[in-house]
BAGU-558019 format. One record per residue (C-alpha): residue in three letters; residue number from 1; x, y, z. Coordinates in nm, 3 decimals, decimal comma. Layout:
BAGU-558019
+-----+-----+---------+---------+---------+
:   r :   k :       X :       Y :       Z :
+-----+-----+---------+---------+---------+
: ALA : NUM :       X :       Y :       Z :
...
+-----+-----+---------+---------+---------+
END
This chain:
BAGU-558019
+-----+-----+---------+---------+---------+
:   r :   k :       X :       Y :       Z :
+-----+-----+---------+---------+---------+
: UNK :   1 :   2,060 :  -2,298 :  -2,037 :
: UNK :   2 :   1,880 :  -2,563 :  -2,134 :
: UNK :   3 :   1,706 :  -2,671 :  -2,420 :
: UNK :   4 :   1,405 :  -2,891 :  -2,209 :
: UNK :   5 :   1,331 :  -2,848 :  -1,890 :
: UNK :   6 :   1,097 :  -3,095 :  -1,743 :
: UNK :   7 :   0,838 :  -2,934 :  -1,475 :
: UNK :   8 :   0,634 :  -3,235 :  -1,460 :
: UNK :   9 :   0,763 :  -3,373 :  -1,108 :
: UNK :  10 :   0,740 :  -3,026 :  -0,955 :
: UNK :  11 :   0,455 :  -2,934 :  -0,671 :
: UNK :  12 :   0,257 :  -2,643 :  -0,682 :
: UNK :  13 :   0,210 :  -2,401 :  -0,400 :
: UNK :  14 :   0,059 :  -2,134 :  -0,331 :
: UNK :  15 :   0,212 :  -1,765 :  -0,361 :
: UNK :  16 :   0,374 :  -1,666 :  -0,001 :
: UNK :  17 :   0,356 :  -1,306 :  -0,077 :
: UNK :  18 :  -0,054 :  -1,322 :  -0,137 :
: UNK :  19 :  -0,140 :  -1,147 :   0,174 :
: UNK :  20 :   0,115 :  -0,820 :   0,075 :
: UNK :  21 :  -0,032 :  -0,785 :  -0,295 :
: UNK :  22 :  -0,145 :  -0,442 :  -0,312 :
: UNK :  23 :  -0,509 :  -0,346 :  -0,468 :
: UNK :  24 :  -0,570 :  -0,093 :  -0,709 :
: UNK :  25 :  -0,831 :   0,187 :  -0,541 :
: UNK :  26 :  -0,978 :   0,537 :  -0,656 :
: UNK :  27 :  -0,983 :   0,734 :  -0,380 :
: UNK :  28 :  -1,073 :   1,123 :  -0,375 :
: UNK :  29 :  -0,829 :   1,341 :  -0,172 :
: UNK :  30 :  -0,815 :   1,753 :  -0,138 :
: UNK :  31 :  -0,551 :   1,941 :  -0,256 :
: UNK :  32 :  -0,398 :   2,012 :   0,020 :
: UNK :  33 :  -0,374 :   1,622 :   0,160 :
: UNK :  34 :  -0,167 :   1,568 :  -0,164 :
: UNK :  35 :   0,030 :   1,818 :  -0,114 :
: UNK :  36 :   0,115 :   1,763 :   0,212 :
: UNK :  37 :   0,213 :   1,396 :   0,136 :
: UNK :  38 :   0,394 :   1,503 :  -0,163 :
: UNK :  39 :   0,627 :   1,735 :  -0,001 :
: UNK :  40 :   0,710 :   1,445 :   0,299 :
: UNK :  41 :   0,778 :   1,257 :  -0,050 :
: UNK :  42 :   1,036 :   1,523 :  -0,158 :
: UNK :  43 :   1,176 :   1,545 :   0,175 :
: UNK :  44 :   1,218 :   1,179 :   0,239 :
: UNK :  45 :   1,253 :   0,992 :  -0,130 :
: UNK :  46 :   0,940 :   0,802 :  -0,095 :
: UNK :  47 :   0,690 :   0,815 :  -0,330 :
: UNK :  48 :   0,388 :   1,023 :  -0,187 :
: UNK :  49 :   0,130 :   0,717 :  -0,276 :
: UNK :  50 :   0,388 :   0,514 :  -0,061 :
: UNK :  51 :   0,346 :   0,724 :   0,276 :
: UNK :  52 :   0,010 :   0,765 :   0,237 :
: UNK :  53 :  -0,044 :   0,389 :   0,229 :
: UNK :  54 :   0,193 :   0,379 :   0,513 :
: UNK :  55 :   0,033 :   0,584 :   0,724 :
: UNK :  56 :  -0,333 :   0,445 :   0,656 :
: UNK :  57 :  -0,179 :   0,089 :   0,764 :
: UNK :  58 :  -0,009 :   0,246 :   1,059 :
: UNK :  59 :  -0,410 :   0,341 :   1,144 :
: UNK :  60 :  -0,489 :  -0,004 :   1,053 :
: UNK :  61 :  -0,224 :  -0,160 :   1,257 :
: UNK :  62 :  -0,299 :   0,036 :   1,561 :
: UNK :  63 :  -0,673 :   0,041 :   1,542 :
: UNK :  64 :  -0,697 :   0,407 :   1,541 :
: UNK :  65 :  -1,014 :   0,575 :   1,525 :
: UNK :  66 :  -1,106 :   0,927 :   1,430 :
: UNK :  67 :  -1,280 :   1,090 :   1,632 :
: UNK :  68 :  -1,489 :   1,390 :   1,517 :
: UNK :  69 :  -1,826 :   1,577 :   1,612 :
: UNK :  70 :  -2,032 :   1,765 :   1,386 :
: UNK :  71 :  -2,116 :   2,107 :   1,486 :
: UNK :  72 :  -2,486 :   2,181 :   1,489 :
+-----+-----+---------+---------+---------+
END
């Protein structure tokens, strides 16, 4: 390696990757979502936060809606 390197003649740019940075949430899920997600982790090898993010952007992706009514 070198001693000096000179970085003076380089251009900056912008980070490609800015549109895949993940952000940090809190997010309040029952027991029973987690476990459910964590045991697709221990069958597949993905981390459980992993699939869940997965399969919110697969909702994302695909515009899916919920659809619920409220008894009354």
């Amino acid at each position: 390696m070198r001693d000096h390197y000179d970085f003076s003649k380089m251009k900056g740019r912008r980070n490609p990757y800015v549109k895949y940075l993940k952000q940090s949430v809190t997010i309040r899920l029952d027991r029973d979502t987690v476990a459910y997600f964590k045991s697709l982790a221990a069958d597949s090898g993905i981390p459980y936060q992993t699939l869940i993010n997965l399969y919110l952007r697969d909702c994302a992706v695909n515009q899916r809606k919920l659809h619920m009514q409220w008894a009354s």
